[in-house]
VEXDREN-2710 file (C-alpha; in Angstrom, 1 decimal):
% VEXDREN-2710
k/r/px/py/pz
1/UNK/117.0/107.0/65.1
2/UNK/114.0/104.7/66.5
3/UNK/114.3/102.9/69.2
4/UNK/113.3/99.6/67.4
5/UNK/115.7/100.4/64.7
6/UNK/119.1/99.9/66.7
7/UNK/117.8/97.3/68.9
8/UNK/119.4/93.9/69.6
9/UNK/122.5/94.6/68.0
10/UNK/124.6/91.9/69.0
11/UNK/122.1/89.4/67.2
12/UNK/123.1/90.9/63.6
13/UNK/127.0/90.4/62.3
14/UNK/129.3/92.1/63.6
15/UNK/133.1/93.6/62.2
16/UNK/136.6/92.8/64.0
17/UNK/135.7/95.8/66.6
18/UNK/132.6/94.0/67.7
19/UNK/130.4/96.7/65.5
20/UNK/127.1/95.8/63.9
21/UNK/128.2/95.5/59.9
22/UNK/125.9/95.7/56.7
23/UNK/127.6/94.8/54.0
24/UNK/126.8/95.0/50.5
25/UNK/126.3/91.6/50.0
26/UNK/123.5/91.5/52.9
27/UNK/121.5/94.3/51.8
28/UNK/121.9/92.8/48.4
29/UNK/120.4/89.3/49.7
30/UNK/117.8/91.3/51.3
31/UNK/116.6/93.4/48.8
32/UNK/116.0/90.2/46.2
33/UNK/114.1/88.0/48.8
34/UNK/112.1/91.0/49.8
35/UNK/111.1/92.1/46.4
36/UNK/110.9/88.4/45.0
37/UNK/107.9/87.9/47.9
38/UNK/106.2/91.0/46.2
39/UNK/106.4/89.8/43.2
40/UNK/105.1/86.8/44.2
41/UNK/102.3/87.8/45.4
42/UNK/101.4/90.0/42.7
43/UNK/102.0/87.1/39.6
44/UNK/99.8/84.8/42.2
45/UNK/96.8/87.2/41.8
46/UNK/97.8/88.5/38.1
47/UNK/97.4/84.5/37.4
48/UNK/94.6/83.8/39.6
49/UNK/92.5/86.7/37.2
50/UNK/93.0/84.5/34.6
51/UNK/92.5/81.0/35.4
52/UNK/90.3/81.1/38.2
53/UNK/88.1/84.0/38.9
54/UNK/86.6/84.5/35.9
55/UNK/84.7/81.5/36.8
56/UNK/84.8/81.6/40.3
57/UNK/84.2/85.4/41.0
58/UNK/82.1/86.2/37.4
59/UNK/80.5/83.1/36.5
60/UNK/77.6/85.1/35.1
61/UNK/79.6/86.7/32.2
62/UNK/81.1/85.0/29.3
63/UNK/85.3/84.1/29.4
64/UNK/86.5/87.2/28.1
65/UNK/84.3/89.7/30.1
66/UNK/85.0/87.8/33.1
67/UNK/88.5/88.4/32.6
68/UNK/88.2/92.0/31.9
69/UNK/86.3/92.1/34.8
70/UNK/89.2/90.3/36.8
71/UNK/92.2/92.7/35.5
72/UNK/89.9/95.7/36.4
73/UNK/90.3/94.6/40.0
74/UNK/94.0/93.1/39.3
75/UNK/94.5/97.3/38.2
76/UNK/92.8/98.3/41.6
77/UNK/96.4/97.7/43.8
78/UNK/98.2/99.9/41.3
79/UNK/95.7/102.2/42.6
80/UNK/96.2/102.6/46.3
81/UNK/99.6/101.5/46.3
82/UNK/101.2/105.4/46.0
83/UNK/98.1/105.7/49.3
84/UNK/100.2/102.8/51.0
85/UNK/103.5/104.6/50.3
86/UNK/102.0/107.7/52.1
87/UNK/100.5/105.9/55.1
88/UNK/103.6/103.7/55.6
89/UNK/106.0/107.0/55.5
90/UNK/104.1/108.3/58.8
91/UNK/104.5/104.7/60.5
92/UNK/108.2/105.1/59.7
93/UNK/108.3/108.5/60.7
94/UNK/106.7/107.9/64.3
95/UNK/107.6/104.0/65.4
96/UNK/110.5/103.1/63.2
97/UNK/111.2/100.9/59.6
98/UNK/111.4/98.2/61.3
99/UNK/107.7/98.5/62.4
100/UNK/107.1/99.6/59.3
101/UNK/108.1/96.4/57.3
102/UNK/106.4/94.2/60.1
103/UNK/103.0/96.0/59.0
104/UNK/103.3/96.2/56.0
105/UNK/104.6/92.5/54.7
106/UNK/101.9/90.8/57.1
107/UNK/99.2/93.3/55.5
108/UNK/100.7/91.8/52.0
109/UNK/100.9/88.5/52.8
110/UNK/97.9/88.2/55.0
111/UNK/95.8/89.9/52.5
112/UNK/97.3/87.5/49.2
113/UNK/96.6/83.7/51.7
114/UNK/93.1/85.5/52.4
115/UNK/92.2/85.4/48.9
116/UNK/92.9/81.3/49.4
117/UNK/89.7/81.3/51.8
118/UNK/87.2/83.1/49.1
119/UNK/83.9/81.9/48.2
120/UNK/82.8/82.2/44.6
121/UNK/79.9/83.8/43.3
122/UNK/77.8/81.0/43.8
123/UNK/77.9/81.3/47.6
124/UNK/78.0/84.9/48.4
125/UNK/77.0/86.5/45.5
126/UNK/78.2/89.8/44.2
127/UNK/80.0/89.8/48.0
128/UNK/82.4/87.8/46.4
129/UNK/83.1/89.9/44.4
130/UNK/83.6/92.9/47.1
131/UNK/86.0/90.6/49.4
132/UNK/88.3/90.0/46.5
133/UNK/88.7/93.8/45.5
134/UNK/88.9/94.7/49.4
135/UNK/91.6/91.9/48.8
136/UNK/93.5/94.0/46.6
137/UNK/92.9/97.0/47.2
138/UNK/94.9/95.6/50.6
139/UNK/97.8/94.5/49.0
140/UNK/98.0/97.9/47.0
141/UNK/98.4/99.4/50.2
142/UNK/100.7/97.0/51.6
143/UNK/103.2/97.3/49.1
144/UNK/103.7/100.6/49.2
145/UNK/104.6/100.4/52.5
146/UNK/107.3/97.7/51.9
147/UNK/109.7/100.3/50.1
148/UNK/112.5/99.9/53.0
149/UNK/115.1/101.9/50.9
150/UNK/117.7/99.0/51.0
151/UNK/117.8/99.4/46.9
152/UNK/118.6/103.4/47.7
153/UNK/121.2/102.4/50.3
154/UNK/122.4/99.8/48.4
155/UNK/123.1/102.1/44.8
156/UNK/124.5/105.3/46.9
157/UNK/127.0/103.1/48.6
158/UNK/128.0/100.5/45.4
159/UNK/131.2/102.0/43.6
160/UNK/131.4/104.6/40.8
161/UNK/132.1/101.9/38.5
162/UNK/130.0/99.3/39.6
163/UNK/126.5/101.1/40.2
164/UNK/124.9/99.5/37.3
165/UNK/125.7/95.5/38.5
166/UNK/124.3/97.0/42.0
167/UNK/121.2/98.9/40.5
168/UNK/120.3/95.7/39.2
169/UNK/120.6/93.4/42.0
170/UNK/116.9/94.3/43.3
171/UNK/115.4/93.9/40.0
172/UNK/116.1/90.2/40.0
173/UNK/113.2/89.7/42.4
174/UNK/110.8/90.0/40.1
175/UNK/111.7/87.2/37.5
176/UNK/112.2/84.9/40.7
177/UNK/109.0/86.0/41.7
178/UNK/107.3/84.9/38.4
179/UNK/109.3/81.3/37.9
180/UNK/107.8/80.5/41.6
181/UNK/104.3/81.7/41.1
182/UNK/104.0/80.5/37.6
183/UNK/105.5/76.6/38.4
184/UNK/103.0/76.6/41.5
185/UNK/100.1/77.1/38.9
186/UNK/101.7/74.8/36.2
187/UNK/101.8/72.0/38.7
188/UNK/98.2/72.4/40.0
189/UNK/97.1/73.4/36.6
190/UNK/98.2/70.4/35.0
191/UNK/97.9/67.8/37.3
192/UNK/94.4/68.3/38.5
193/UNK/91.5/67.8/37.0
194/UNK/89.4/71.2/36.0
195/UNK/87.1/70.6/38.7
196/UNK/89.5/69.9/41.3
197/UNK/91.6/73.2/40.1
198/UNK/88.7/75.6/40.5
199/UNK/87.8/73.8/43.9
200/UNK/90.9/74.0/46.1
201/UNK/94.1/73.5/43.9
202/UNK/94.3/77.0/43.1
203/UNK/94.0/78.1/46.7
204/UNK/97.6/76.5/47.3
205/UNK/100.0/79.5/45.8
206/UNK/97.4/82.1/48.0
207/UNK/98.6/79.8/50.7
208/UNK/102.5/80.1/50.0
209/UNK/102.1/84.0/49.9
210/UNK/102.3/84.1/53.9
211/UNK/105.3/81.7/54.1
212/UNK/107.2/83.6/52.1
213/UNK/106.5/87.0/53.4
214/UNK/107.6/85.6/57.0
215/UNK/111.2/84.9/55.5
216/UNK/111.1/88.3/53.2
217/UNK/110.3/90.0/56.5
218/UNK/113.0/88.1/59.0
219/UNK/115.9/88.9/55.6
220/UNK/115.3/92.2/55.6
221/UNK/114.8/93.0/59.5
222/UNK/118.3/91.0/59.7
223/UNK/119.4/94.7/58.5
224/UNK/116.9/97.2/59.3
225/UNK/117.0/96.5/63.3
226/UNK/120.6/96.5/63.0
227/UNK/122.4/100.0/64.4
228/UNK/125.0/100.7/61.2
229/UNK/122.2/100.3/59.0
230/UNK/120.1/103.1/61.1
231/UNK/123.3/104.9/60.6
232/UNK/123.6/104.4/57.0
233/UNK/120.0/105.6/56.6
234/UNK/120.5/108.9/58.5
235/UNK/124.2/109.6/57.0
236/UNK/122.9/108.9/53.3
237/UNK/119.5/110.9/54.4
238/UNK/117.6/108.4/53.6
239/UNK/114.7/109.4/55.5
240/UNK/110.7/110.0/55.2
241/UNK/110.2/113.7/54.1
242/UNK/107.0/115.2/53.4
243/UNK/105.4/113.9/50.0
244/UNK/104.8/118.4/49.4
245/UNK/108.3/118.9/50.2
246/UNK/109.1/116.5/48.0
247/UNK/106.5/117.8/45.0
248/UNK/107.8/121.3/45.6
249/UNK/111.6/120.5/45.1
250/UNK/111.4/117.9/42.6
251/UNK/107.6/117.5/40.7
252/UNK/109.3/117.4/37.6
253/UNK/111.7/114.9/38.3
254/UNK/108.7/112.8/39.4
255/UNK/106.8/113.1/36.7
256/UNK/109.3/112.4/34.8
257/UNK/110.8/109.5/36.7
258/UNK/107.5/107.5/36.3
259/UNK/107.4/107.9/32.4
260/UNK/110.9/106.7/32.2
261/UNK/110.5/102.7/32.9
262/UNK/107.4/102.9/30.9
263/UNK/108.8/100.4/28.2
264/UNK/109.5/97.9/30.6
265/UNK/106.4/98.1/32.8
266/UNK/104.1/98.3/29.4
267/UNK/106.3/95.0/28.6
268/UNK/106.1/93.4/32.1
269/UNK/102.6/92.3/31.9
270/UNK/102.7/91.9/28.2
271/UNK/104.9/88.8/28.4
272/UNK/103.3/87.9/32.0
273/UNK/100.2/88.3/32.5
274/UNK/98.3/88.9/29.2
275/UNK/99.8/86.1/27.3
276/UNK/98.2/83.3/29.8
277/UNK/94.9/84.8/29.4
278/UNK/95.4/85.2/25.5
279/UNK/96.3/81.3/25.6
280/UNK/93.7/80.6/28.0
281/UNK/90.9/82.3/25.9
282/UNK/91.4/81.5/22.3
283/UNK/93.7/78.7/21.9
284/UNK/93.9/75.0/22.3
285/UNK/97.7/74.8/23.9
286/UNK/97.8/73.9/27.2
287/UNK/98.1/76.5/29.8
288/UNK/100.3/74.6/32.2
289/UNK/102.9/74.1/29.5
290/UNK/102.4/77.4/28.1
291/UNK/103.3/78.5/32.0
292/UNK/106.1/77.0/32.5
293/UNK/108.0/78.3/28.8
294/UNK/107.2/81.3/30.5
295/UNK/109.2/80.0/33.9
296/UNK/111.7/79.6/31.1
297/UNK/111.6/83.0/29.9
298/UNK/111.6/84.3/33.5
299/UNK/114.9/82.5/34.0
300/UNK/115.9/84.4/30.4
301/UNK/114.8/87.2/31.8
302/UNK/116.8/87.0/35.0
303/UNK/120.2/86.5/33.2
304/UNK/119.5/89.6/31.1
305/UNK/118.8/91.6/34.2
306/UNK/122.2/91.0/35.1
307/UNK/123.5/91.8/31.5
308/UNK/121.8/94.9/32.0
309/UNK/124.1/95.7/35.1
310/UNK/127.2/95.0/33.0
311/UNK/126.1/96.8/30.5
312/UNK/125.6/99.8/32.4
313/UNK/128.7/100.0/34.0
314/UNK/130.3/100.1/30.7
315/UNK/128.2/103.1/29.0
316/UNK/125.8/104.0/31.5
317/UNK/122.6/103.1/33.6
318/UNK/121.1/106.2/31.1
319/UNK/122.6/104.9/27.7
320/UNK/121.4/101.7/28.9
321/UNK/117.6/102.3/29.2
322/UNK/117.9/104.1/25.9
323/UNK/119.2/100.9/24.3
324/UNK/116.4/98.8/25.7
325/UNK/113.9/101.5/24.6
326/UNK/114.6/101.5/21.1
327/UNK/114.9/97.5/20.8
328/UNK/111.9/97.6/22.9
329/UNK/110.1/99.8/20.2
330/UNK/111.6/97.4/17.2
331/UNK/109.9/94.6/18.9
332/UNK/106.6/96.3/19.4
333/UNK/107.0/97.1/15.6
334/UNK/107.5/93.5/14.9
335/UNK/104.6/92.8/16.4
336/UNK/102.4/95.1/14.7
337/UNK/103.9/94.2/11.0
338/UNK/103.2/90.0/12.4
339/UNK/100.7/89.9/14.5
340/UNK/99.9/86.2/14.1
341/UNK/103.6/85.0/14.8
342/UNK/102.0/85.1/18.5
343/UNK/98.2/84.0/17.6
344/UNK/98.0/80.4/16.7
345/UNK/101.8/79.3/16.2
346/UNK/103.0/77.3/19.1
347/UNK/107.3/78.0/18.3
348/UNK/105.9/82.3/17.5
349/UNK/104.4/82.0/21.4
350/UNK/107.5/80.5/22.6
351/UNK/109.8/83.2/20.8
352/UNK/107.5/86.3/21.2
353/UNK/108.3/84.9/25.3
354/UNK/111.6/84.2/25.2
355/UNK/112.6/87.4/23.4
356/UNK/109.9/89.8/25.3
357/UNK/111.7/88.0/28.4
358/UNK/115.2/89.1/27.3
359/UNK/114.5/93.0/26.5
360/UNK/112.2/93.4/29.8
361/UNK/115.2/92.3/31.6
362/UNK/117.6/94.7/29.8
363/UNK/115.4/97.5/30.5
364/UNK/113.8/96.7/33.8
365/UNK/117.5/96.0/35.3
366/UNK/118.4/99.6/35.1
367/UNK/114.5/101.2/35.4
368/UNK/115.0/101.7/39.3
369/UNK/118.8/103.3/39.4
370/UNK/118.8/105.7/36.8
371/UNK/115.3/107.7/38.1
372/UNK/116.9/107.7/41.1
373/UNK/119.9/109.1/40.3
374/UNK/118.1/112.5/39.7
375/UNK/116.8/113.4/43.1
376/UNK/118.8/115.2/46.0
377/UNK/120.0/112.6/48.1
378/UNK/117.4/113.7/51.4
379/UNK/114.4/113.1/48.4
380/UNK/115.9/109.9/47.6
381/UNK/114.0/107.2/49.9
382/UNK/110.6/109.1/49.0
383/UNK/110.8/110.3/45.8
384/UNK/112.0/107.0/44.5
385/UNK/109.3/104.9/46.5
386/UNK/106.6/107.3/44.9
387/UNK/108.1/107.3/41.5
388/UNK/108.0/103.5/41.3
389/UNK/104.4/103.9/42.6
390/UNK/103.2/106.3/39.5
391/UNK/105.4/104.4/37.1
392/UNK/103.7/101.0/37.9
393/UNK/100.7/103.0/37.7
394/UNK/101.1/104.6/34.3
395/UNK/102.5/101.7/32.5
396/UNK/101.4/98.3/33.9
397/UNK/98.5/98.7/36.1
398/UNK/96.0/98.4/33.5
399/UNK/98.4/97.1/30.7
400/UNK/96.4/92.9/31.0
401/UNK/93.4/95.1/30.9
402/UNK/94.1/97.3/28.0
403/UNK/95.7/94.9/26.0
404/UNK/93.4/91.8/26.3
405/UNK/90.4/94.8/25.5
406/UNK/91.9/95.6/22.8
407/UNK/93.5/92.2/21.0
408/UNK/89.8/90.5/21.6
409/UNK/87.9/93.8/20.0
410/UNK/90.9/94.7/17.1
411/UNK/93.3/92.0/16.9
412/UNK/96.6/91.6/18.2
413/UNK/98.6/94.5/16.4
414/UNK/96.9/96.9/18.5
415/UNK/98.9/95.4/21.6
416/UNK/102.1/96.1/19.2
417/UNK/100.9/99.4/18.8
418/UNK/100.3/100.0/22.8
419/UNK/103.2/98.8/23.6
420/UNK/105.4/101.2/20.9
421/UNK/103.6/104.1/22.8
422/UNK/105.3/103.0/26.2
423/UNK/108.7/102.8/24.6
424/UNK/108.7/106.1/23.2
425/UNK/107.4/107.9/26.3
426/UNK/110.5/105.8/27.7
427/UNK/112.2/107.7/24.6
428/UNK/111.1/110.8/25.3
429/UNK/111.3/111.2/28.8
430/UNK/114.9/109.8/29.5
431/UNK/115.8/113.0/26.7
432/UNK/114.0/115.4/28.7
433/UNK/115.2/113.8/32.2
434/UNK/118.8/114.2/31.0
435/UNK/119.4/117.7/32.1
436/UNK/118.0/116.9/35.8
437/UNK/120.4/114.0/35.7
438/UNK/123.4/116.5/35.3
439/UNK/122.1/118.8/37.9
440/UNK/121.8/116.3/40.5
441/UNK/123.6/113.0/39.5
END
């Protein structure tokens, strides 16, 4: 145990005997304010590609190559964030999580409110363009070394009949994450004036990012620096082991583990992300109201997350995810047979939202808990932490740069048709993952 880890415990709860207590509830509260600080500063940036550096950063290329341009560098964190996950294990190794965390959600937060001071093109030239992917390639790195293993912790000790509600808990950072990041920009969006936006208004949710990292970082230390929880941690195993240990023992559960959420994280971006720029690019509806039916979607989204956890516990975290897949692929169908529901019709955009909303959360609610489930329980804290590195890799990274590529070169069935692939890799690998499931589950 590090020293930092079971410091100060008398300024954490304690039980009846005077102990230091976690309970599930806390890491619970934890784990959603940490990851809803991620997100946030991920949807900030995913936005920002779309309204604001293609004319800040790119000015000399038309609209839609200056947004390509931006979701190449949005991809660029996807990148370096299984780097991150490396770097951060030795940090946690040698000094402790709780140094760990302090690193790594100031280098996130520091590196999304520096991206508030940038210069556009017109000042620094193709240096703007260098500080904003440094920017990113920064945050890549940073969250990988967030993982603090209070989702692990927090599945291995729910009960046997609960483990879906509990594997879904963490997931509802992301659709808060979202509804804050896209509200900041549908204020700003909307109430200034284009000029104004593009000249400071935008900087404002860069700003936020620090702010809320300071209170993610406080929640969570709340339980890592406490003693029990460096207990828990060491009982459950929940410990750094080497990334070639961990390839050795269980390559092919990592493989694939990051082809199993590949429906949801094709979908996450695809009902995010690409939309606003779709909106932004070759329609005449506002992008500030457009922004904030997607708010409404995230709250849709949330309350199917936590459908997903009911679900579960009644026929599985597994069954679940195979559910989601299939309506997953139906919906990419749909989209390939209608294309223009989303195109030009204002009540298509809000449906293809509202119902892409509802099935990410279905899926994405039980993406984390059943991978998982599959490694020993020593491989759990890295092998899930790299597996949700590769998967975000594989199936979102690039999904606003794919997709926008190929809607403005083919038309929009083609995104229908990406998005079918991603659901039946989702398909395919939770059949093959099955039998590692029984062996280790």
């Amino acid at each position: 145990m590090s020293a930092d880890a079971a410091s100060h415990p008398s300024r954490h709860p304690t039980d009846a005997h005077g102990r230091d207590h976690v309970s599930p509830a806390d890491i619970a509260l934890g784990v959603i304010i940490g990851r809803t600080s991620e997100y946030f500063d991920f949807f900030v940036f995913g936005l920002g590609c779309v309204l604001v550096f293609p004319e800040l950063v790119f000015p000399f290329a038309d609209r839609v190559t200056g947004t390509l341009y931006s979701f190449g560098i949005f991809a660029l964190a996807f990148v370096t964030r299984p780097i991150g996950s490396m770097l951060f294990f030795a940090i946690d190794r040698h000094y402790g999580r709780a140094t760990k965390l302090t690193a790594a959600l100031f280098l996130l937060g520091g590196s999304t409110a520096g991206v508030a001071f940038l210069p556009g093109y017109a000042t620094l030239g193709v240096w703007s363009i260098v500080i904003l992917a440094g920017f990113r390639l920064l945050q890549g790195i940073a969250l990988g070394g967030a993982w603090d293993g209070l989702s692990s912790l927090l599945a291995l000790n729910a009960p046997a009949n609960r483990r879906g509600w509990y594997a879904m808990l963490p997931q509802l950072g992301a659709p808060f994450g979202f509804i804050l990041a896209a509200g900041l920009f549908a204020y700003f969006e909307g109430a200034l004036s284009r000029e104004d936006f593009l000249g400071w208004g935008w900087r404002y949710p860069f700003f936020v990012a620090l702010t809320i990292n300071v209170v993610a970082l406080f929640a969570r230390l709340r339980m890592v620096a406490t003693q029990e929880f460096a207990q828990l941690m060491q009982t459950r195993e929940l410990v750094p082991v080497s990334v070639f240990e961990l390839i050795r023992v269980h390559g092919l559960t990592l493989i694939l583990g990051a082809f199993v959420p590949l429906a949801s994280f094709a979908l996450f971006h695809l009902v995010t992300i690409f939309p606003v720029s779709w909106i932004n690019l070759f329609t005449d509806r506002s992008v500030s109201e457009f922004l904030l039916v997607q708010a409404a979607g995230g709250v849709v989204g949330a309350g199917a997350i936590v459908t997903s956890g009911l679900i579960a516990d009644q026929i599985g975290r597994r069954n679940t995810l195979l559910l989601s897949g299939g309506m997953i692929a139906l919906f990419s169908l749909s989209s390939i047979v209608a294309p223009l529901l989303f195109g030009d019709s204002l009540a298509g955009q809000t449906i293809y939202v509202i119902i892409g909303f509802g099935l990410l959360g279905l899926a994405y609610g039980q993406a984390a808990g059943a991978v998982a489930s599959s490694f020993k329980p020593q491989y759990r804290y890295t092998g899930a932490a790299l597996t949700s590195d590769f998967a975000w890799l594989i199936g979102a990274g690039f999904a606003p740069l794919v997709a926008l590529t190929l809607s403005s070169s083919f038309g929009l069935a083609w995104v229908g048709l990406y998005l079918l692939s991603g659901a039946l890799c989702t398909l395919v690998a939770l059949w093959l993952d099955r039998r590692l499931e029984a062996r280790y589950g």
